[in-house]
Structures are given as C-alpha cells and as structure tokens.
matplotlib code that plots the C-alpha trace (Angstrom):
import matplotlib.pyplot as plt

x = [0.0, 1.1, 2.4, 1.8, 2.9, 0.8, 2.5, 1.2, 2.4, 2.6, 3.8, 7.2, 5.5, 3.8, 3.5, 2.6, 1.6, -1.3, -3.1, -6.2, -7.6, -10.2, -7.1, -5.4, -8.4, -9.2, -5.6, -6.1, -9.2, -8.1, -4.9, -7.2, -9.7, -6.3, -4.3, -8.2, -8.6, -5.3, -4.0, -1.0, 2.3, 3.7, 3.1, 5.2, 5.6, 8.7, 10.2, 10.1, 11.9, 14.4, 16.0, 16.6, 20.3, 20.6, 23.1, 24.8, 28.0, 30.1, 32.2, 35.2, 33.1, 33.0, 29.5, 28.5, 26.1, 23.8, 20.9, 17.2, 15.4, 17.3, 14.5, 13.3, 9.5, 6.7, 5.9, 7.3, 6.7, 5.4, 4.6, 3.3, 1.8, 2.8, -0.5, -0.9, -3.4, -4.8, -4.3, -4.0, -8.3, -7.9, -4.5, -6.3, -9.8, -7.4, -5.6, -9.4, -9.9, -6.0, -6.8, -9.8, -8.3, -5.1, -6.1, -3.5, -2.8, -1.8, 0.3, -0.5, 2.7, 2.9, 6.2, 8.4, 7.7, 11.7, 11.3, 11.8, 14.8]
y = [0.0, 3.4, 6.0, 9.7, 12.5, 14.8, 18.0, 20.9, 23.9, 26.6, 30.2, 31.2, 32.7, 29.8, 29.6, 26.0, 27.4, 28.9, 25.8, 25.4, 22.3, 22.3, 21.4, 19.5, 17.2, 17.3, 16.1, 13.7, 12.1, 12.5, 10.2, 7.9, 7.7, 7.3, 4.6, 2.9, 2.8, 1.3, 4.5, 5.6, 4.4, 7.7, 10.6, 13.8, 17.2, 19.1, 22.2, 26.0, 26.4, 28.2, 25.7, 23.6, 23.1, 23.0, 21.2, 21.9, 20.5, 23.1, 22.7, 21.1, 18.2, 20.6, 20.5, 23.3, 23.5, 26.6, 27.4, 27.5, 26.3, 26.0, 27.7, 31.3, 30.9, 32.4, 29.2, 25.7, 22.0, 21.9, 18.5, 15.4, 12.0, 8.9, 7.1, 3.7, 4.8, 2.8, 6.2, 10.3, 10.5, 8.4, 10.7, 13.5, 12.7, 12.4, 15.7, 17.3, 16.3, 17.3, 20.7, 21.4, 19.5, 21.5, 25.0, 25.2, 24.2, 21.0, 19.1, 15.8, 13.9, 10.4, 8.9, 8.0, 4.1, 2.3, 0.1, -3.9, -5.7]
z = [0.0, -1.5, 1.7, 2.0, 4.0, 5.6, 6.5, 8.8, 7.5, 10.1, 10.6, 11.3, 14.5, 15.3, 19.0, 20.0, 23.6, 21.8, 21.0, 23.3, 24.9, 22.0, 19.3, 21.5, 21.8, 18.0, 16.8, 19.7, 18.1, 14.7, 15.8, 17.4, 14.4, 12.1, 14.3, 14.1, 10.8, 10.1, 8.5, 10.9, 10.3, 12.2, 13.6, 15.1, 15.8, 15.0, 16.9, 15.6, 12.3, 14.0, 15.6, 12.2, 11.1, 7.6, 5.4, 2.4, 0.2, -1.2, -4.1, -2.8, -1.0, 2.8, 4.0, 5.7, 8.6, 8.9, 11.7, 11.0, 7.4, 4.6, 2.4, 3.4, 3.9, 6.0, 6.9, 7.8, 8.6, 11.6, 12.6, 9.9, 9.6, 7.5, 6.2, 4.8, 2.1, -1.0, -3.0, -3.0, -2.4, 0.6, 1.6, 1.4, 2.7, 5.7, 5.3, 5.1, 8.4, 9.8, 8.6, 10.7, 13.8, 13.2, 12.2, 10.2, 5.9, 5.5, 2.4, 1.2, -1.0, -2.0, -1.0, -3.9, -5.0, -5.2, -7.8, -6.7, -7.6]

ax = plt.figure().add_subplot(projection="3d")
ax.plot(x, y, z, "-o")
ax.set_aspect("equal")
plt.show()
C-alpha cells in the first residue's frame, strides 16, 4: 500500500503554547480515528523552524552547517503524519480532516515508489 505524507504547515511565529484544549483534543481524536482505521504508520511534531540546522555541500566536498530552514518561507513544517493509504483521495480525505483539527494548511505527497529488484 502506497504511503503519504501529511505535513502541517505553520507560521514562522507559530506559537505551540497557543493551541487550546479544543485542538489538542481534535488532533487527539483524529490520531485515534487514524491509528483505528489502520491508516498511521507515524506521527510527530517538530520544533520552531528556528532551531533547524541546515546542510549543504560546497564545491570542494565541505559541507556546511547553517541554523534555521534552509528555504526562506513564512511558513514551515510543523509537525506530519505517515499514512498507509490505497491512494492520493484516501490521503487526502485524511488531510481534510488534519486541517480542521489543526487550524492550520496541510500538504498531502505520495512517497516515492523504489522500484523492486
């Protein structure tokens, strides 16, 4: 069965303190309707973007380690899902329901297929 990734995309001011008990219990239910359903392989928040290290090669093979994002955007990953799903409408019948218990956008991607030897 084909995985996705669903990714909560938040602010780069996102403050996590200012999720009420209302969210908290929504993406607490929506885990539990998920891990039910068979669809959760894994689940996890990440901290602010700010306190990413990024990592780059240079030219002459040095790789260089930077803090925060490596891409300048208003907002970031802030937490995600891996789903067991039969295909993208099943992915993102599941993302409908992670953006109303997260308040927040949310990107579904298929994972990319490595062919069998």
């Amino acid at each position: 069965m084909p995985q996705y990734l669903v990714a909560i995309h938040h602010p780069d001011n996102y403050d996590p303190s200012t999720e009420g008990e209302t969210m908290v219990r929504d993406i607490d239910l929506l885990n539990e309707e998920m891990e039910a359903a068979g669809a959760r392989f894994f689940a996890g928040g990440l901290q602010a973007a700010p306190r990413a290290k990024s990592l780059r090669q240079q030219l002459g093979g040095e790789v260089v380690v930077t803090d925060g994002p490596y891409i300048e955007t208003k907002e970031h990953i802030g937490g995600f899902w891996i789903l067991d799903a039969a295909n993208m409408d099943e992915a993102v019948a599941w993302g409908r329901k992670a953006v109303v218990a997260c308040r927040a956008p949310v990107e579904v991607r298929e994972f990319l297929a490595m062919p069998t030897e």
